[in-house]
VOBAMAR-945017 format. One line per field, with one value per residue: residue number from 1; residue in one letter; x, y, z of N, C-alpha, C, O in turn. Coordinates in Angstrom, 1 decimal. Example, Ala and Ser with C-alpha at 12.3 -4.5 7.8 and 13.67 -1.06 7.14 Angstrom:
# VOBAMAR-945017
n c(1/2)
res c(a/s)
n.xx c(13.2/12.8)
n.yy c(-5.7/-2.2)
n.zz c(7.8/7.1)
ca.xx c(12.3/13.7)
ca.yy c(-4.5/-1.1)
ca.zz c(7.8/7.1)
c.xx c(13.2/12.9)
c.yy c(-3.3/0.0)
c.zz c(7.8/7.9)
o.xx c(14.2/13.4)
o.yy c(-3.3/1.1)
o.zz c(8.5/8.0)
# end
This chain:
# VOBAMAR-945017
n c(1/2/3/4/5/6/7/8/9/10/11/12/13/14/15/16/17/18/19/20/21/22/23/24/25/26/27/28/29/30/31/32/33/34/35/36/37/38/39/40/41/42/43/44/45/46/47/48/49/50/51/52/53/54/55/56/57/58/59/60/61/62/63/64/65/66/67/68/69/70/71/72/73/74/75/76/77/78/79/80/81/82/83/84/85/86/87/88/89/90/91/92/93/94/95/96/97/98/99/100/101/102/103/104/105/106/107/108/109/110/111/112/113/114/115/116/117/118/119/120/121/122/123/124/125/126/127/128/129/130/131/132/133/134/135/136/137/138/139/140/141/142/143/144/145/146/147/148/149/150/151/152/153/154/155/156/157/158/159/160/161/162/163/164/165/166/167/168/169/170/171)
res c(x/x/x/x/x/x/x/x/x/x/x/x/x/x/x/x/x/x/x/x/x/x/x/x/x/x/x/x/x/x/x/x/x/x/x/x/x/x/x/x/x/x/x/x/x/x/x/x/x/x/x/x/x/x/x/x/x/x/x/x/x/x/x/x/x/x/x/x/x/x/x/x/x/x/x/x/x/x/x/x/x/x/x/x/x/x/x/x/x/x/x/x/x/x/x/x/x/x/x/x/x/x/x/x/x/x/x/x/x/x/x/x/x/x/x/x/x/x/x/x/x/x/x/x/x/x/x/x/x/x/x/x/x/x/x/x/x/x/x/x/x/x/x/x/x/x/x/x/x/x/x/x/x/x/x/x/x/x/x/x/x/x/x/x/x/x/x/x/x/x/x)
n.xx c(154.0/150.3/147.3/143.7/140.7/137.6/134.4/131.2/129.2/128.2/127.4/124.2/121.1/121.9/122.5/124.5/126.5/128.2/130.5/129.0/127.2/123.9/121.4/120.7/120.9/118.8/120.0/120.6/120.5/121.1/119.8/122.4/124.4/125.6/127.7/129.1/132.4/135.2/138.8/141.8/145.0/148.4/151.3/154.5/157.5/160.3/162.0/159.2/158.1/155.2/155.4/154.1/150.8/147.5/145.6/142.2/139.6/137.3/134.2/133.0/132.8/133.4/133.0/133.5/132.1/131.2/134.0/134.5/132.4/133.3/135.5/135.4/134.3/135.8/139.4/141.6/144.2/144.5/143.9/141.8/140.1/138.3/137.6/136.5/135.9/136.8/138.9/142.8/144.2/146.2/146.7/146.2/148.1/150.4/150.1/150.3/152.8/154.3/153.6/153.3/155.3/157.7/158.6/159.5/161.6/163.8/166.2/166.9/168.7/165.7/163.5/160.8/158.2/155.7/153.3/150.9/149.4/147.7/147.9/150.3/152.2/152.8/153.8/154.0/154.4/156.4/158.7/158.3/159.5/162.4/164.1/164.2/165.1/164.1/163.2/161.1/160.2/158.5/155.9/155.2/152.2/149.9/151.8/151.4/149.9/152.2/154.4/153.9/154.8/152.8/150.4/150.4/151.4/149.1/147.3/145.8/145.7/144.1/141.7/141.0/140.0/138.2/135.8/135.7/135.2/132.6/129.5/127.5/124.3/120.9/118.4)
n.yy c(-118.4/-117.9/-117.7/-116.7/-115.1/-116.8/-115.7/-117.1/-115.9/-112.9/-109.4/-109.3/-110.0/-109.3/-110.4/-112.9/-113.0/-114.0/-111.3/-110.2/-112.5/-113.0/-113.7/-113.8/-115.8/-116.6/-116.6/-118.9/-118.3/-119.8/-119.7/-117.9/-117.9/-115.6/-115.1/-117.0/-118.3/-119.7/-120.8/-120.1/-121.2/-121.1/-122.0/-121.3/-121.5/-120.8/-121.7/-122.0/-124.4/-126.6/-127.4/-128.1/-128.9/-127.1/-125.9/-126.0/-124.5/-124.9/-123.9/-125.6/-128.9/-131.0/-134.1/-137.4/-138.5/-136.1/-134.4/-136.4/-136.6/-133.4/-133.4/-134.8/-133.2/-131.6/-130.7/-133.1/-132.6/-130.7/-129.9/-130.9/-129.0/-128.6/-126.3/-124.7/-122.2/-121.2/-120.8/-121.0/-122.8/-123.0/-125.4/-126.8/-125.7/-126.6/-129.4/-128.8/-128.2/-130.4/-132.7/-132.0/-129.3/-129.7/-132.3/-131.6/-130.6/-131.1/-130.9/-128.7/-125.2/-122.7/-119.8/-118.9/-116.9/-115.2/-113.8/-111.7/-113.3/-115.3/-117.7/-117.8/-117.4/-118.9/-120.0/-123.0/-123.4/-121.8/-122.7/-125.5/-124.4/-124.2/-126.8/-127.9/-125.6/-123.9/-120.5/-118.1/-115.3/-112.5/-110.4/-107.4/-105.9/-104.0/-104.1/-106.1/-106.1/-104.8/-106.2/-108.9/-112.2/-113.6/-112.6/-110.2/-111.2/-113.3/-113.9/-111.5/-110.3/-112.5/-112.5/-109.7/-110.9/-111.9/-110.0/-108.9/-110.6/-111.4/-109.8/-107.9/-107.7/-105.9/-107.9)
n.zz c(73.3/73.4/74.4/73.0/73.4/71.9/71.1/71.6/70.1/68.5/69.6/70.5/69.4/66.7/63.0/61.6/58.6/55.6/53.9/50.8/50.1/49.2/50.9/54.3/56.6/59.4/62.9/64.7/68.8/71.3/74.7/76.5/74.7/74.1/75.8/76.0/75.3/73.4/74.3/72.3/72.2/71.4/70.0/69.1/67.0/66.4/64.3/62.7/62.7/63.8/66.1/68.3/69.4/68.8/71.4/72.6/74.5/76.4/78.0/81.2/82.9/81.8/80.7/80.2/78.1/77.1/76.2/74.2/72.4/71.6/70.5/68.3/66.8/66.3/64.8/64.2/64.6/67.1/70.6/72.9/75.7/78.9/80.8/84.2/83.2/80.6/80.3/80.5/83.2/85.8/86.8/83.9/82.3/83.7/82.5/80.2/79.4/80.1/79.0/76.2/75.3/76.7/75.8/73.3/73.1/74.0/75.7/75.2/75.7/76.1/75.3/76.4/75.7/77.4/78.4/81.0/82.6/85.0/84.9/84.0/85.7/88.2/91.1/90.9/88.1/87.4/88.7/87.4/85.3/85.3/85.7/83.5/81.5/81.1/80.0/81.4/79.4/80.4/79.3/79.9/81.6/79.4/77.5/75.7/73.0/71.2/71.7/71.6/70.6/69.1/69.7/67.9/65.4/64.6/66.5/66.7/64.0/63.3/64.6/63.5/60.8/60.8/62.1/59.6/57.5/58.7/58.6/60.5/60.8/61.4/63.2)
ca.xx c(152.7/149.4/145.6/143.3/139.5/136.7/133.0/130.8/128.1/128.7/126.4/123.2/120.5/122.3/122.8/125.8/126.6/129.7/130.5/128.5/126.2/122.4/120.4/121.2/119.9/118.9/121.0/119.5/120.7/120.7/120.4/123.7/125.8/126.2/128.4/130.0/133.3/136.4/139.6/142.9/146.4/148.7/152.6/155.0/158.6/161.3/162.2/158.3/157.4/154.2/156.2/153.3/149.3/147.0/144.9/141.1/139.4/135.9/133.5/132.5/133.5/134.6/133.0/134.2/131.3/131.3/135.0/134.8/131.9/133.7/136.5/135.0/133.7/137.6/140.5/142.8/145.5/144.2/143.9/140.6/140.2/137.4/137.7/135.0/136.0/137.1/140.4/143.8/144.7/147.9/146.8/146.3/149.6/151.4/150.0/151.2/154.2/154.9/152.8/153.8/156.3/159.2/159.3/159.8/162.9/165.1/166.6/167.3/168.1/164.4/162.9/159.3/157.3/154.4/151.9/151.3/148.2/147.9/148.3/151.7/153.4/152.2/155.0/154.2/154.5/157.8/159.3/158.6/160.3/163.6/165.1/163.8/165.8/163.1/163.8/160.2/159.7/157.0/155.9/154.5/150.9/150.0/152.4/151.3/149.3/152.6/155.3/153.7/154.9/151.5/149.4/150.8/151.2/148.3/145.7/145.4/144.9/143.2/140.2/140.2/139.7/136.8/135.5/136.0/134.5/131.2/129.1/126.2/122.6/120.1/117.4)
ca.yy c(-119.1/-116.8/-117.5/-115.6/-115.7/-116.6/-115.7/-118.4/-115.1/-111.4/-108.6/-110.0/-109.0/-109.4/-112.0/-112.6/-113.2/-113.3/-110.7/-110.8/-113.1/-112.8/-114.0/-113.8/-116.7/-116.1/-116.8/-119.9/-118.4/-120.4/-118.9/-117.6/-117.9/-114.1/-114.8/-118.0/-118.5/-120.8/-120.0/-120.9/-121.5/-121.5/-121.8/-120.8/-121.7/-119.7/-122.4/-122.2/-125.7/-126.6/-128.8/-128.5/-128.7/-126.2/-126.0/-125.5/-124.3/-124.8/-124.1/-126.9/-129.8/-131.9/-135.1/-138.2/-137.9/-134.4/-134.5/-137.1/-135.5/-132.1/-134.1/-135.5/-132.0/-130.3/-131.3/-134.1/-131.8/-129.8/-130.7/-130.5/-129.1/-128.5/-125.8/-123.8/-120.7/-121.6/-119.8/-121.8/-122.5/-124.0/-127.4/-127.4/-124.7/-127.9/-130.8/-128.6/-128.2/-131.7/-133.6/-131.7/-128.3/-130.2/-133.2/-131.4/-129.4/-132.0/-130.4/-127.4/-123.8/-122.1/-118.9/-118.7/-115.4/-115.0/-112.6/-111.5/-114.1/-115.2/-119.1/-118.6/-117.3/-119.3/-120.9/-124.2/-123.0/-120.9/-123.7/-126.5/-124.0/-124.3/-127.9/-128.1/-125.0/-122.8/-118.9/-116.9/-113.8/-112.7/-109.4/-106.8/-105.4/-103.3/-104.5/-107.6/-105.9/-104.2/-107.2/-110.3/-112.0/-114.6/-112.1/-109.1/-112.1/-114.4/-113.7/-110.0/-110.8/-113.6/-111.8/-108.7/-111.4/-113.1/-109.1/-108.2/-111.9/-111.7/-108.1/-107.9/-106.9/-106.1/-109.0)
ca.zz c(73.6/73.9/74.1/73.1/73.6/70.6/71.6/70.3/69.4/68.7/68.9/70.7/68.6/65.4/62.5/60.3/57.3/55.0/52.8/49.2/50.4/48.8/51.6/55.6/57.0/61.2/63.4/66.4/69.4/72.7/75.8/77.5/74.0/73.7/77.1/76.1/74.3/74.1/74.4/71.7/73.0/70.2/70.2/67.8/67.5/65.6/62.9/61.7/62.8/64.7/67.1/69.7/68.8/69.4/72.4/72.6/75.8/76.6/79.5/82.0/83.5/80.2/81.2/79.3/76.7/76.6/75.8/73.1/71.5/71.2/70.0/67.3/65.9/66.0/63.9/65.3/65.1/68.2/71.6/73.7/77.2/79.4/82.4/84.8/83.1/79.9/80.1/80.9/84.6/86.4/86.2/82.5/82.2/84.2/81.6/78.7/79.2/81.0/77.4/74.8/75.2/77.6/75.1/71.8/73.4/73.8/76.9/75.0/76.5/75.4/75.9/76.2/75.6/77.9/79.3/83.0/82.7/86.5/85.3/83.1/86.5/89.7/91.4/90.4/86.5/87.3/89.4/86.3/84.0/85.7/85.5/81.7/81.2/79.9/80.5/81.0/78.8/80.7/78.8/81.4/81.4/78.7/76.2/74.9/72.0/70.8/71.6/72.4/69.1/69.0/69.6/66.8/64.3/64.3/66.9/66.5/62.6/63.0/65.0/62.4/59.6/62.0/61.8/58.6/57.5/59.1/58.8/61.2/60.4/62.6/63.1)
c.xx c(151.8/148.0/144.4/141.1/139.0/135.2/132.1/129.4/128.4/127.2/125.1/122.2/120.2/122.2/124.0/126.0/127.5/129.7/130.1/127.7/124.6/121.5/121.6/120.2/120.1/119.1/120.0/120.1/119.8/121.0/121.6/124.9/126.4/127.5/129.2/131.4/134.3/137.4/140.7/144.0/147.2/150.3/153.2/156.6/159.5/161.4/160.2/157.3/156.4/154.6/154.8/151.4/148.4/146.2/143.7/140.1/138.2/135.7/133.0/133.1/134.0/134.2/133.3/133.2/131.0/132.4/135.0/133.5/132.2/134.9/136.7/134.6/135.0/138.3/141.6/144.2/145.7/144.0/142.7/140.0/139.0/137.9/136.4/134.9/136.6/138.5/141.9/144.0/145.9/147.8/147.3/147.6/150.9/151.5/150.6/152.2/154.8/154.5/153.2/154.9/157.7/159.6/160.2/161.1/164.1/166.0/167.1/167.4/166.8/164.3/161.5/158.5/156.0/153.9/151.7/150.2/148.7/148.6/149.5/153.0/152.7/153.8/155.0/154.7/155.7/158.9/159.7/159.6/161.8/164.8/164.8/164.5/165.0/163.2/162.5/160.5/158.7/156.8/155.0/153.3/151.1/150.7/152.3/150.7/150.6/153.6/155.1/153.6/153.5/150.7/149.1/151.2/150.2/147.2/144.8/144.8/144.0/141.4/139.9/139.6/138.5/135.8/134.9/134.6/133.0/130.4/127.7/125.4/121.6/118.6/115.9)
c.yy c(-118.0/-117.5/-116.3/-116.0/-115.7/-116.6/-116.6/-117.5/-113.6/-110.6/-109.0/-109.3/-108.9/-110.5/-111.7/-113.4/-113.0/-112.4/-110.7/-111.7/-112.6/-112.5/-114.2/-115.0/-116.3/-117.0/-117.6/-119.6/-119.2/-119.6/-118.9/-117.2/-116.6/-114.2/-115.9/-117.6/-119.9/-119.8/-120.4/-120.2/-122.0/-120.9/-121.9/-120.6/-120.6/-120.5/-122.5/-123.3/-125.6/-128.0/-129.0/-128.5/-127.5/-126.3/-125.4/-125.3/-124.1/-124.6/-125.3/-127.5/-131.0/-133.1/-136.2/-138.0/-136.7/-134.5/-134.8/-136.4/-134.5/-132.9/-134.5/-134.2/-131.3/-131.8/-131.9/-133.6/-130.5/-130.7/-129.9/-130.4/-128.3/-127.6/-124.8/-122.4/-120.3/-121.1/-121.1/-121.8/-123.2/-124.9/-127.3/-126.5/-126.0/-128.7/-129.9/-129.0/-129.3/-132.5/-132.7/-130.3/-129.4/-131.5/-132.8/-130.3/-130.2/-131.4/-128.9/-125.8/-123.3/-120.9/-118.7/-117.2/-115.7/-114.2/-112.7/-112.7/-115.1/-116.9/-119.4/-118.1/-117.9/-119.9/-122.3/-124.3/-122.6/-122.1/-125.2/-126.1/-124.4/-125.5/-128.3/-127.1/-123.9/-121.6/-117.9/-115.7/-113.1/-111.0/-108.4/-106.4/-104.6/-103.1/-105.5/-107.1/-105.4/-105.5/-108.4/-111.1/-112.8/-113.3/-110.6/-110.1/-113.0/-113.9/-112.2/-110.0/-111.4/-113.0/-110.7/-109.5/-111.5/-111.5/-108.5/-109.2/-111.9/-110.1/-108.4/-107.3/-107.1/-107.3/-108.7)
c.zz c(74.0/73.7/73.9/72.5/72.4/71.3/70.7/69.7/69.7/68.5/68.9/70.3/67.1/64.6/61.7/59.5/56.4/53.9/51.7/49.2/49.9/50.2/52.8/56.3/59.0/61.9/64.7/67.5/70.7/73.6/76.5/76.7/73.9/74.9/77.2/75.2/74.6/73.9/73.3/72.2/71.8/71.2/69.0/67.9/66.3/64.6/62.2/61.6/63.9/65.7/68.3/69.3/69.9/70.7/72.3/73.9/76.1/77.5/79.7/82.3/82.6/81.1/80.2/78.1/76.0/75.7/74.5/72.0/70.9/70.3/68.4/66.0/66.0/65.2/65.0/65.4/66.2/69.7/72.5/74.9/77.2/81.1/83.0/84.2/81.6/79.3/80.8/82.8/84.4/86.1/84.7/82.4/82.7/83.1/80.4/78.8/79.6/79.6/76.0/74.7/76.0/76.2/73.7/72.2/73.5/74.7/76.6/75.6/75.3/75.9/75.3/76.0/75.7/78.5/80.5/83.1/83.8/85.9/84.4/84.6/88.0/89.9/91.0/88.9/86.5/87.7/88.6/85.1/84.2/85.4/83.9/80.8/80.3/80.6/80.1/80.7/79.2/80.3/79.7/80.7/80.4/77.4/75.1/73.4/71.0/70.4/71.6/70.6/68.5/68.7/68.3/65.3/63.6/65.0/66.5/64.9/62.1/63.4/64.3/61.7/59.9/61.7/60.8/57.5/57.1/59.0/59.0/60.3/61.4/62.0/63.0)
o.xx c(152.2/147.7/144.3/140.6/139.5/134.9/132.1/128.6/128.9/126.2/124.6/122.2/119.2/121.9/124.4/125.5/127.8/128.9/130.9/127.1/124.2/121.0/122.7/118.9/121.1/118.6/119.1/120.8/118.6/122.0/121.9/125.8/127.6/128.4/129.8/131.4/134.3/137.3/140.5/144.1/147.0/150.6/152.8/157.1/159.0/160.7/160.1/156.4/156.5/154.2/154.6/151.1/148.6/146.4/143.7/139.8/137.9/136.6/132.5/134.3/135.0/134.9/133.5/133.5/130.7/132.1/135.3/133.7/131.7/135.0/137.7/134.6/134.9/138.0/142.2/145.2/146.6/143.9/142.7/139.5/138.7/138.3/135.5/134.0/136.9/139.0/141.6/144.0/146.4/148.6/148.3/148.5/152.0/152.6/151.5/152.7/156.0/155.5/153.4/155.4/158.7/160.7/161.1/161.5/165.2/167.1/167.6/166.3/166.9/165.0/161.1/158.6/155.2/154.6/152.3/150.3/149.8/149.7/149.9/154.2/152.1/154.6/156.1/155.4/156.4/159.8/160.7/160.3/162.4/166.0/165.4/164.6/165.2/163.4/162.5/161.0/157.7/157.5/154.0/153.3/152.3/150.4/152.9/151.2/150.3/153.8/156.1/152.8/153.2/150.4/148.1/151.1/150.4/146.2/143.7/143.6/143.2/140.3/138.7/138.4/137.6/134.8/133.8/133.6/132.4/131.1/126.8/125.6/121.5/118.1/115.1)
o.yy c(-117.1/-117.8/-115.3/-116.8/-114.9/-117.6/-116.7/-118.1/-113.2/-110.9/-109.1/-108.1/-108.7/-111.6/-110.6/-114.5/-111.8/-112.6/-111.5/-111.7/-111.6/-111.4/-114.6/-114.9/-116.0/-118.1/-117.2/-120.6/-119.2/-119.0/-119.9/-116.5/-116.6/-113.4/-116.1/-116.6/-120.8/-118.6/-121.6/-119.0/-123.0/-120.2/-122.4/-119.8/-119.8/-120.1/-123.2/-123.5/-124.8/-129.2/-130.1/-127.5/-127.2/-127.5/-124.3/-126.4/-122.9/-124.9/-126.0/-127.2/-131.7/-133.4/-135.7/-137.3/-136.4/-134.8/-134.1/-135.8/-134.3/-132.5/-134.6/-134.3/-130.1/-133.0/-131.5/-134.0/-129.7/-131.9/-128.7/-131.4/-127.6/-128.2/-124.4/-121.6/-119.1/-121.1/-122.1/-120.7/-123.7/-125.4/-127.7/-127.4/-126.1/-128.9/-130.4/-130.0/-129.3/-132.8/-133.2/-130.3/-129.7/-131.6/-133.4/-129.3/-129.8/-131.3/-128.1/-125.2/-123.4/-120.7/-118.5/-116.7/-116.1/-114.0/-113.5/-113.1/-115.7/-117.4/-120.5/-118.3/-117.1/-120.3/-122.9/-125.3/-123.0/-122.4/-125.9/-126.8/-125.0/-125.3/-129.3/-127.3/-123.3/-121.7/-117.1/-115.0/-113.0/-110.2/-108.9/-106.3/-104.3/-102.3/-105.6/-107.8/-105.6/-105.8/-109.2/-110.8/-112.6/-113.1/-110.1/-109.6/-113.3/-113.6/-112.0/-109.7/-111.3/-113.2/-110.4/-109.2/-111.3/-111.7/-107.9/-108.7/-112.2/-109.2/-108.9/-106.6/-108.1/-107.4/-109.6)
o.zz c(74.8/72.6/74.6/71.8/71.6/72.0/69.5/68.9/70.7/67.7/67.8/70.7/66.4/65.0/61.3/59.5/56.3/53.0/51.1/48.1/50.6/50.5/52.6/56.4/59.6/61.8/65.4/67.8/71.1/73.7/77.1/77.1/73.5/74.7/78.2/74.5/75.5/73.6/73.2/72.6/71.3/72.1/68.0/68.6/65.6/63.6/61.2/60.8/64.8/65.8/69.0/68.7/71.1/71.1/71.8/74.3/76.0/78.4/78.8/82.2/82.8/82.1/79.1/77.1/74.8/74.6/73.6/71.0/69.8/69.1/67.6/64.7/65.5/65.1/66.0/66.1/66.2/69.8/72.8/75.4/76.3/82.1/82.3/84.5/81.4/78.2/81.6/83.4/83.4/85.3/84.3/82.4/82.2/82.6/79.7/78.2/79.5/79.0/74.9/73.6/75.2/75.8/73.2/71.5/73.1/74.1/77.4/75.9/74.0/76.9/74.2/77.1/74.8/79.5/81.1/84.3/83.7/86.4/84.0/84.5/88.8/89.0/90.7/88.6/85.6/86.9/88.8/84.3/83.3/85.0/83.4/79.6/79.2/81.9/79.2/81.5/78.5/81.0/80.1/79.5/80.1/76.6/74.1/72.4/69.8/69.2/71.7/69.8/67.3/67.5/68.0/64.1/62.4/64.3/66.2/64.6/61.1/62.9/64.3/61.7/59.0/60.9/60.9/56.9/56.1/59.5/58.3/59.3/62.2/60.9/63.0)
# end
């Protein structure tokens, strides 16, 4: 399991536009978005299956209409959270794994592979892993780029593509 942030504007200043594209149409920035993002939370099992849905991580307090709003504009095969910082905490690190990682294991021994990220090792997180029989991988500082298998498979690729994709121009 790994998250990894998406900024909802790159490059304040700029516009973008996909490759081969004629015309660049300009870009409606709202104030703050150069400094917003969400976050995605993806899990990835050895047999290849998407036993768990993705996770999407907004800023704020996710009020019930907010929520269903955002809800409405993602694919029902994701799941939509709201925190002050738009990054995973404990709480939501608890409801995962209690709503969707613990059921699809079927009490099986697991091993997880995760990052030093303060909210995949708090005692309450480490403490739930135990009677569920899950065995933290917890990959130390500095290495996640090299071993962290989410983030050398999917996210690392997935943000060149995002890169590669879009090619700024000045405004």
């Amino acid at each position: 399991m790994d998250q990894t942030p998406i900024a909802f504007e790159y490059l304040k200043g700029r516009t973008y536009n996909q490759i081969g594209e004629k015309s660049i149409g300009l870009q409606s920035s709202k104030s703050g978005w150069d400094k917003r993002q969400e976050t995605i939370q993806l899990t990835a099992f050895a047999d290849g299956v998407a036993w768990v849905k993705p996770l999407i991580f907004f800023h704020g307090k996710g009020t019930r209409s907010t929520i269903m709003s955002q809800e409405r504009l993602c694919d029902n095969r994701v799941v939509v959270k709201f925190t002050p910082t738009a990054y995973a905490n404990s709480s939501n690190m608890l409801e995962w794994l209690d709503q969707q990682l613990v059921p699809v294991l079927n009490g099986e021994p697991t091993l997880l592979a995760i990052d030093l990220f303060s909210s995949h090792k708090t005692e309450e997180v480490l403490d739930t892993f135990r009677p569920h029989d899950i065995m933290p991988s917890i990959i130390p500082g500095g290495c996640t780029a090299q071993v962290q298998p989410l983030h050398v498979s999917i996210n690392r690729p997935f943000k060149d593509l995002l890169k590669v994709s879009y090619t700024p121009s000045k405004s």
